[in-house]
C-alpha positions as CSV (number, residue, x, y, z in Angstrom):
1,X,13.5,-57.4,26.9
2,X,13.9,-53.8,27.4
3,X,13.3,-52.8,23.4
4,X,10.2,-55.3,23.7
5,X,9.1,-52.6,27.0
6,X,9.5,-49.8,24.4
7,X,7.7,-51.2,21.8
8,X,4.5,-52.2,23.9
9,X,4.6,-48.4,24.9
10,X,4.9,-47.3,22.0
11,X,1.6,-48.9,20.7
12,X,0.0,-48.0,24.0
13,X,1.0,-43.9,23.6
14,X,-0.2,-44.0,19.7
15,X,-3.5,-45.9,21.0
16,X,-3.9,-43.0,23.3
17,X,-3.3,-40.5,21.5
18,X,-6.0,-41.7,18.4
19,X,-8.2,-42.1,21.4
20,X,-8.0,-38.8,22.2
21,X,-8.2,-37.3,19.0
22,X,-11.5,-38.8,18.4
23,X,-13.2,-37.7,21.4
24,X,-12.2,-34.2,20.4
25,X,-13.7,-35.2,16.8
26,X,-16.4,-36.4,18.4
27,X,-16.9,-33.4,20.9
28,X,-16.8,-31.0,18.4
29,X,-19.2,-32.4,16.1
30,X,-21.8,-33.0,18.8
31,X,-21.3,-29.2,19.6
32,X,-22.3,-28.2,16.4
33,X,-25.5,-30.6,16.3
34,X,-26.6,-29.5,19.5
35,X,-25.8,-26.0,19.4
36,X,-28.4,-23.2,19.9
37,X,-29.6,-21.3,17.0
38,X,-27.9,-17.4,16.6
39,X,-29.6,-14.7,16.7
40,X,-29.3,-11.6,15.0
41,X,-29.5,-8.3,17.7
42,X,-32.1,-5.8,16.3
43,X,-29.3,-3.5,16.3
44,X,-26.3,-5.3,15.3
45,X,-22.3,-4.7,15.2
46,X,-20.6,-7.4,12.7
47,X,-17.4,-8.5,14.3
48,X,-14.7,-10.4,11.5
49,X,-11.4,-11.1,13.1
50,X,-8.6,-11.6,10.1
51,X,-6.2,-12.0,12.7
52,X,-5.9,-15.7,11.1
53,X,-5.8,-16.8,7.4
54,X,-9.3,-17.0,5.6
55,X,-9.7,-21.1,4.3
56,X,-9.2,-21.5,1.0
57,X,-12.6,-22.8,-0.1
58,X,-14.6,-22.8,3.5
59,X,-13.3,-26.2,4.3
60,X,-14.7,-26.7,7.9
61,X,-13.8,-30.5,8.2
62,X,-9.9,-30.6,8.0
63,X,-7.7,-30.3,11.3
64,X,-8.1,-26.7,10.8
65,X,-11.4,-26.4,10.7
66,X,-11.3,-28.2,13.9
67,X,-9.4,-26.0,16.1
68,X,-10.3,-22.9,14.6
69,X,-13.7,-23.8,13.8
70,X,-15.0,-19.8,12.9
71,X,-13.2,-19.3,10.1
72,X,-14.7,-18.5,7.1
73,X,-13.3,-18.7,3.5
74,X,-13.2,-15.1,1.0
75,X,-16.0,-16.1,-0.4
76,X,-18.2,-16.5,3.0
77,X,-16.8,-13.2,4.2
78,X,-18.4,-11.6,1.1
79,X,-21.7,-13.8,1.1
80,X,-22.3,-12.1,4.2
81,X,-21.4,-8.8,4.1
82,X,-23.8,-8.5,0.8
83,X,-26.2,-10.2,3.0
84,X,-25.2,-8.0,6.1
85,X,-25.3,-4.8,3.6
86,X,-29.6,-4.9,2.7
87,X,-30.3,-6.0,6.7
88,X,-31.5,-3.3,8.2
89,X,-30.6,-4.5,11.2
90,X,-26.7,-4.7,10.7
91,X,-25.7,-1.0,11.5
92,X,-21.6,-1.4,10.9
93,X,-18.6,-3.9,10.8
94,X,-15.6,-4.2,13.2
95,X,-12.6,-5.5,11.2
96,X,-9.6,-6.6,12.9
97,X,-6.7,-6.9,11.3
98,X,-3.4,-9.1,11.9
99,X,-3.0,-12.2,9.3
100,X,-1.0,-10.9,6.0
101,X,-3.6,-11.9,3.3
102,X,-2.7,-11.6,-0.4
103,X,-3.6,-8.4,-2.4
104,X,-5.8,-10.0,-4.2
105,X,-7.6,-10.9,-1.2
106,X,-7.5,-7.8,0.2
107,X,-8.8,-6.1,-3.0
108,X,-11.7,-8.3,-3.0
109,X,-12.6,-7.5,0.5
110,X,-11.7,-3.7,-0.1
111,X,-14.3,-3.9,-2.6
112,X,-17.2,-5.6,-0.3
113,X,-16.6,-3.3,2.4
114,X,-17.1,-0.7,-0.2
115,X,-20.6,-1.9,-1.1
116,X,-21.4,-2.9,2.8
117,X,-20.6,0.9,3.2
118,X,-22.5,2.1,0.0
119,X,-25.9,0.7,1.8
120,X,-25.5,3.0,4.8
121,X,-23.5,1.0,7.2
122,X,-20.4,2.2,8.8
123,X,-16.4,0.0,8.8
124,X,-13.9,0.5,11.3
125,X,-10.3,-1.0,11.4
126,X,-8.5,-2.1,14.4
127,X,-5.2,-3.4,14.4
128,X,-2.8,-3.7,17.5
129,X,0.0,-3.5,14.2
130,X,-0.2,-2.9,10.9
131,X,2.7,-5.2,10.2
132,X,5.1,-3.2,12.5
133,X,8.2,-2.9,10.4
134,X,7.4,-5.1,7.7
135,X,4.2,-6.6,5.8
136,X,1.9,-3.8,6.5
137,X,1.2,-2.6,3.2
138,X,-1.3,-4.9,2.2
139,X,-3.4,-4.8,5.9
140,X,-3.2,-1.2,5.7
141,X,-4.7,-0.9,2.0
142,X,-7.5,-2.8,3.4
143,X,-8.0,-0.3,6.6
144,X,-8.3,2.4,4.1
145,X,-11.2,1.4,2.7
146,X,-13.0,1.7,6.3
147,X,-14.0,5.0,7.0
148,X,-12.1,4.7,10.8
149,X,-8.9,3.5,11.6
150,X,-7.6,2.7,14.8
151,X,-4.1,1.2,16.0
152,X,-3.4,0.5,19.5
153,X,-0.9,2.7,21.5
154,X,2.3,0.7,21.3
155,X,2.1,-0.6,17.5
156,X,3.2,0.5,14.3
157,X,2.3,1.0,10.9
158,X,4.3,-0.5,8.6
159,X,3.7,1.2,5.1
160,X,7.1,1.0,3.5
161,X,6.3,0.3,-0.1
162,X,6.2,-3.5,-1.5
163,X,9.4,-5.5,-2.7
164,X,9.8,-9.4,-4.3
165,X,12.3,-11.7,-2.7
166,X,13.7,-14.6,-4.7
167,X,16.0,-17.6,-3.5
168,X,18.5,-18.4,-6.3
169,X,20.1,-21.7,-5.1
170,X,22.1,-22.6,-8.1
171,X,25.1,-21.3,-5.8
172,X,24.0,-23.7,-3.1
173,X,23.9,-26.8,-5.8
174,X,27.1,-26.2,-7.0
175,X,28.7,-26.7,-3.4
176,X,26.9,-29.5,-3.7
177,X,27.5,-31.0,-6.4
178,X,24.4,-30.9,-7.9
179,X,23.8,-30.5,-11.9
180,X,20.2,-29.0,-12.3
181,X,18.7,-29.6,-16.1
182,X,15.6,-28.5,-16.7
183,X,13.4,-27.4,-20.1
184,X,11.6,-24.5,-19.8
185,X,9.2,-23.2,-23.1
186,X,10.4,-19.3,-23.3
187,X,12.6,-17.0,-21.8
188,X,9.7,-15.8,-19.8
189,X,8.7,-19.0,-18.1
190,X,10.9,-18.2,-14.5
191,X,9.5,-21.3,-12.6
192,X,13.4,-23.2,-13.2
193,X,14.8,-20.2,-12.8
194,X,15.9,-20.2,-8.8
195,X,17.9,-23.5,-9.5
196,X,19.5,-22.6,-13.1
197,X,20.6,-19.4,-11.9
198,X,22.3,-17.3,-9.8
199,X,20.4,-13.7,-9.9
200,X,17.7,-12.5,-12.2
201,X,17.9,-13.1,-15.6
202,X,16.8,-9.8,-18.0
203,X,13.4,-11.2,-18.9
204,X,12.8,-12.6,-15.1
205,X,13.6,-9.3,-13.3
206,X,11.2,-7.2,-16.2
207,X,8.8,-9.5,-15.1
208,X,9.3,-9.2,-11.4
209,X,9.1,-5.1,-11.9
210,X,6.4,-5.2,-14.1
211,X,4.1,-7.0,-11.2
212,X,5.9,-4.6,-8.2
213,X,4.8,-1.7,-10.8
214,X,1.3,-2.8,-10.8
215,X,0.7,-3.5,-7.4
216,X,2.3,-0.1,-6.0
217,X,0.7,1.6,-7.9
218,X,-2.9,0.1,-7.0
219,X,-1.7,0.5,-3.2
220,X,-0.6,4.3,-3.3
221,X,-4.1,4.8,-5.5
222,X,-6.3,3.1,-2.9
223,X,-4.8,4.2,-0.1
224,X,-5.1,8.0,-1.6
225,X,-8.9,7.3,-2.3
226,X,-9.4,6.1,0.8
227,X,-8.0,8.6,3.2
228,X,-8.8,11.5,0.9
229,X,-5.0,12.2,-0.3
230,X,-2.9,12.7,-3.2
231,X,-0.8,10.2,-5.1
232,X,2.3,12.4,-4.0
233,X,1.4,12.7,-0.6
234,X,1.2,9.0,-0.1
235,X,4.3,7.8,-1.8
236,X,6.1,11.0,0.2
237,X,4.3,9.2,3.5
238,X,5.6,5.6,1.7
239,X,8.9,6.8,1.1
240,X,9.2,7.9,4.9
241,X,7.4,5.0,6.2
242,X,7.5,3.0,8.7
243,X,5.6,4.6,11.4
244,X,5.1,4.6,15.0
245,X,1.5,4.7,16.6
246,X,1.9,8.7,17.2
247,X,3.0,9.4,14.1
248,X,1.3,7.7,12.2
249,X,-1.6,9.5,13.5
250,X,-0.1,12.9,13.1
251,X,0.4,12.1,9.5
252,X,-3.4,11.2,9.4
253,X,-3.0,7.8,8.6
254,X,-4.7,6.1,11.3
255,X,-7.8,8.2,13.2
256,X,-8.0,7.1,16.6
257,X,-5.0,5.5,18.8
258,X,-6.5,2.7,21.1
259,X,-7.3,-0.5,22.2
260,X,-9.3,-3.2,21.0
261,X,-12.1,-2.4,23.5
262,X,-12.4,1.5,22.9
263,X,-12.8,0.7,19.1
264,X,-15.5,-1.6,19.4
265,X,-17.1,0.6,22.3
266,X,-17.1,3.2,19.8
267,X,-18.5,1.4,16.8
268,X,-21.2,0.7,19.4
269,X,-21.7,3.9,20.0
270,X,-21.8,4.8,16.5
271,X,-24.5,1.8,16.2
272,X,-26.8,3.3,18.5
273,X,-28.8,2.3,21.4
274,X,-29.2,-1.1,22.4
275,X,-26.6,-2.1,20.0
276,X,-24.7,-6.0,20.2
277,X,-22.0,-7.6,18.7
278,X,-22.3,-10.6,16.1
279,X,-19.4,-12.2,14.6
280,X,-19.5,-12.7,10.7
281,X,-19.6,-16.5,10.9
282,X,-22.4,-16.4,13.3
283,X,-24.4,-13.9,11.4
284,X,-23.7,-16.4,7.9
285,X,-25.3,-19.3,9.9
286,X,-28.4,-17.2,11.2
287,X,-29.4,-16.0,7.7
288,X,-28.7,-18.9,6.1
289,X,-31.4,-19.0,3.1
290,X,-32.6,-21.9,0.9
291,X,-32.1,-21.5,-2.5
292,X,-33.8,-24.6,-3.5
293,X,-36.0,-24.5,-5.9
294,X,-34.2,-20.8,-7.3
295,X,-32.1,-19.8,-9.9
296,X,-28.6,-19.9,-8.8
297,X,-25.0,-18.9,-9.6
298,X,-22.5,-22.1,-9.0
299,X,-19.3,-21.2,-7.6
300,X,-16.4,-23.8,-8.1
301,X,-13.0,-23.1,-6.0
302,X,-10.3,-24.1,-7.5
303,X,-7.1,-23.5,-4.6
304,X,-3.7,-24.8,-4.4
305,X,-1.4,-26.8,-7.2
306,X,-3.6,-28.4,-10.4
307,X,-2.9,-31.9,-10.1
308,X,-4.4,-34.8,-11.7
309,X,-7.2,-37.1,-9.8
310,X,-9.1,-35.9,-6.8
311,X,-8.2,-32.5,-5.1
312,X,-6.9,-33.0,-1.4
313,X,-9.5,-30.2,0.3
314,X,-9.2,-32.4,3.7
315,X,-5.8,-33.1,4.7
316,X,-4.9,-32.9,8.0
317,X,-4.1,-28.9,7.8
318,X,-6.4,-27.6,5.2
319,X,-3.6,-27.9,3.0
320,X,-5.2,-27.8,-0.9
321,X,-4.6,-28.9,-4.0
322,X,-6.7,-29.2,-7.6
323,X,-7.8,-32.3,-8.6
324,X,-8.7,-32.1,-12.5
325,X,-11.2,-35.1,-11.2
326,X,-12.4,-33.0,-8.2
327,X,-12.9,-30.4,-10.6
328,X,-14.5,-32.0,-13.6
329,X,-17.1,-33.6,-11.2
330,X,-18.1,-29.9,-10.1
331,X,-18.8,-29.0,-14.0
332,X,-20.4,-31.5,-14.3
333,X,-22.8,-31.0,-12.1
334,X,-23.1,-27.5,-12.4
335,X,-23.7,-27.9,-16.0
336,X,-26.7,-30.9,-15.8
337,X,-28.6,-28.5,-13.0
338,X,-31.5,-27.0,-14.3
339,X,-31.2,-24.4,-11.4
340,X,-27.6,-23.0,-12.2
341,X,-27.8,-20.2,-14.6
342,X,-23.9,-19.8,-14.9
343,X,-20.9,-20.6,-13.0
344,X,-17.8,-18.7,-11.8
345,X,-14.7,-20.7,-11.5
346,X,-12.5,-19.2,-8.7
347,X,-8.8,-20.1,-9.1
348,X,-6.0,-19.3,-6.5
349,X,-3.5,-21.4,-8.3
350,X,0.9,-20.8,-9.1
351,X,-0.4,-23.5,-12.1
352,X,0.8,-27.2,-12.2
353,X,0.2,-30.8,-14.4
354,X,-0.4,-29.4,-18.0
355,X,-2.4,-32.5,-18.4
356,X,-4.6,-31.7,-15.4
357,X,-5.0,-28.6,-16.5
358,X,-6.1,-29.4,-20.3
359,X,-8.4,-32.0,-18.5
360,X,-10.0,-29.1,-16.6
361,X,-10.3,-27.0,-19.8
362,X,-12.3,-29.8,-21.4
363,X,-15.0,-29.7,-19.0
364,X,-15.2,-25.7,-18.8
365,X,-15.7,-25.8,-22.5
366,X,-18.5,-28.7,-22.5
367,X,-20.3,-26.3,-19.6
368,X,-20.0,-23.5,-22.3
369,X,-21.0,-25.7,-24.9
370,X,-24.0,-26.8,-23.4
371,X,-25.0,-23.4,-22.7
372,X,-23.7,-22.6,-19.4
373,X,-21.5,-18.9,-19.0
374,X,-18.4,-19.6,-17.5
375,X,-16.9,-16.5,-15.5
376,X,-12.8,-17.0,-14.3
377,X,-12.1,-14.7,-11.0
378,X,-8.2,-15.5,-10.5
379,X,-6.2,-14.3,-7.6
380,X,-2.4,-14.4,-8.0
381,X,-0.8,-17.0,-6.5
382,X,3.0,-16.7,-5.6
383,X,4.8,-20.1,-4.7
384,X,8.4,-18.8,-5.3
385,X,8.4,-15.3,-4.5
386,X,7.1,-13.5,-1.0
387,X,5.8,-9.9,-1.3
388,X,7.2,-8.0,1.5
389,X,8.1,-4.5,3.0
390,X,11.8,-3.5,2.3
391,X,13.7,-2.3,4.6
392,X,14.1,1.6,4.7
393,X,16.7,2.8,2.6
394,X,19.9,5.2,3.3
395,X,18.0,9.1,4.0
396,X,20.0,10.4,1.7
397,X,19.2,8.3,-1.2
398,X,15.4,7.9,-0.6
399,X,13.5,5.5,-3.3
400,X,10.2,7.1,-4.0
401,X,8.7,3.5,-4.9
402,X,10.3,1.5,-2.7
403,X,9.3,-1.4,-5.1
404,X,12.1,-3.1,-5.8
405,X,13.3,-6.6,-7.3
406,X,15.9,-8.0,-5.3
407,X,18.4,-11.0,-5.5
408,X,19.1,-13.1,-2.7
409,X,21.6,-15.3,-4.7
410,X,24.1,-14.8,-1.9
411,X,22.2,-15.5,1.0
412,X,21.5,-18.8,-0.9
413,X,24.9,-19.9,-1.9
414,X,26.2,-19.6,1.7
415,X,24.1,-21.8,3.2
């Protein structure tokens, strides 16, 4: 009778726990019906913490959304800094830093902070580390587009230059036995390649350096522009990087060492009298506008694998994917409102189903076709590759870039 005990507490532990789980559902949504209006101070400090990941698409209602229920997607984060930037009672931002984002994501909110900045109001940076020794490159080439940059004490900036990483584990299948066969259209198409090959084949590393090219050289430029150097003397400062607190401000790359509270007790200062602290969530939901009745611009996300059917925006972990169906629907939509002047279609995608995708197409061409502009804004997905910070190499054989493709084909095959 004992596995019959086990069983009956089983069902009663799984009946708890779903139990819970709905008062905390519950709870949470009956907090955000009953709670009090926000108020913008009449001299305001925007506070937006990136020390988590952005959403994809602003999903609030996935488990996510539900334990971290201020955070905002890109596109929010933008709504309300344009927003923030013709208020005259928003005076400056507060950014902290501390999540890696992608570089595209960091370019796009480079470029609202520009324009928030443009209208009069000041940006400072905080971060207790810019990636230490690794992954700084892309937190720090958003810092530099604030006109302040702090770093606490006892962290590090961790500007070393950008490198790709790619698992070959064609090694690892062949200890196993395993015979991969895959198609693939042209030499260029790499998706196969991590399980057909051992190291980079010719066309797949020119690719790989082609990217690494680009993107270093948009990081040394923007950091230059922003902290008012030369090209040389930030990939010299790259090439000797990374950086403890003190020297990184001897080498003028951060302005102020502190702590989180001396950087906002200084943007408060800067604010001026009477100044308070709002975050950027709050501050979306207290100048919320209706646009009913207006001319508007849809925006349709498209995040996460192209699939066929409905998109999954609301799994348990705000995990996404897009459904052609999910996606069609929006067109559709967007295209029969009298109110939408013209759409932008948002993709964060490393691809997926051909047939989803052509299925998609179709319904961006009937929006066209029935008068509707279509704009693409695509950020650059990477499923099989991590951009990171190399490590330092040998001081007597310094590597001005520092971007660099490298093979981890032996890692793999000794697993």
């Amino acid at each position: 009778m004992r596995w019959l005990r086990r069983i009956i507490v089983g069902i009663f532990a799984i009946i708890g726990f779903l139990v819970v789980v709905l008062v905390a559902v519950g709870a949470y949504f009956g907090a955000k019906l009953v709670a009090p209006a926000h108020t913008v101070p009449d001299v305001a400090v925007l506070r937006l913490d990136l020390t988590r990941p952005l959403l994809a698409a602003g999903r609030r209602d996935s488990l996510a959304g539900l334990l971290q229920p201020e955070q905002l997607s890109l596109r929010q984060v933008e709504e309300a800094l344009e927003r923030a930037g013709g208020d005259a009672r928003v005076k400056g931002l507060v950014l902290r830093l501390g999540a890696p984002l992608g570089f595209a994501a960091s370019q796009e909110l480079r470029d609202a902070v520009a324009a928030f900045r443009k209208r009069g109001k000041f940006a400072l940076a905080f971060a207790e580390s810019y990636g230490g020794p690794g992954l700084g490159s892309g937190d720090y080439y958003l810092a530099a587009g604030c006109e302040e940059i702090w770093l606490q004490p006892s962290g590090e900036l961790g500007l070393a230059g950008i490198a790709v990483e790619t698992p070959f584990l064609r090694g690892t299948l062949d200890k196993l036995g395993v015979v991969p066969r895959f198609d693939k259209r042209e030499e260029y198409k790499t998706a196969v390649d991590e399980l057909t090959d051992t190291a980079y084949s010719p066309p797949f590393r020119e690719s790989m350096e082609s990217i690494l090219g680009s993107l270093y050289g948009q990081l040394v430029k923007g950091i230059a522009d922003g902290r008012g150097m030369s090209v040389e003397a930030v990939k010299a400062l790259i090439d000797r990087g990374p950086f403890l607190a003190a020297d990184a401000l001897k080498d003028k790359l951060v302005d102020r060492l502190g702590y989180r509270d001396e950087a906002e007790d200084a943007a408060r200062r800067h604010a001026g009298a009477g100044a308070g602290f709002i975050s950027l969530a709050d501050y979306l939901r207290a100048t919320e506008r209706d646009t009913s009745g207006s001319r508007v611009i849809a925006v349709i996300d498209g995040d996460g694998p192209i699939v066929s059917g409905e998109g999954d925006f609301d799994s348990p972990f705000g995990v996404s994917q897009m459904g052609a169906d999910t996606i069609v629907k929006a067109f559709g939509e967007a295209q029969r409102s009298d109110d939408v002047a013209a759409i932008v279609f948002r993709i964060d995608s490393p691809g997926g189903s051909s047939l989803a995708s052509d299925t998609i197409w179709r319904a961006v061409s009937r929006a066209q076709a029935a008068g509707k502009p279509v704009i693409v804004a695509m950020a650059m997905s990477r499923p099989r590759v991590a951009i990171t910070s190399p490590p330092p190499p040998p001081r007597s054989s310094p590597s001005r870039a520092r971007s660099r493709a490298r093979s981890a084909s032996s890692a793999a095959s000794s697993w």
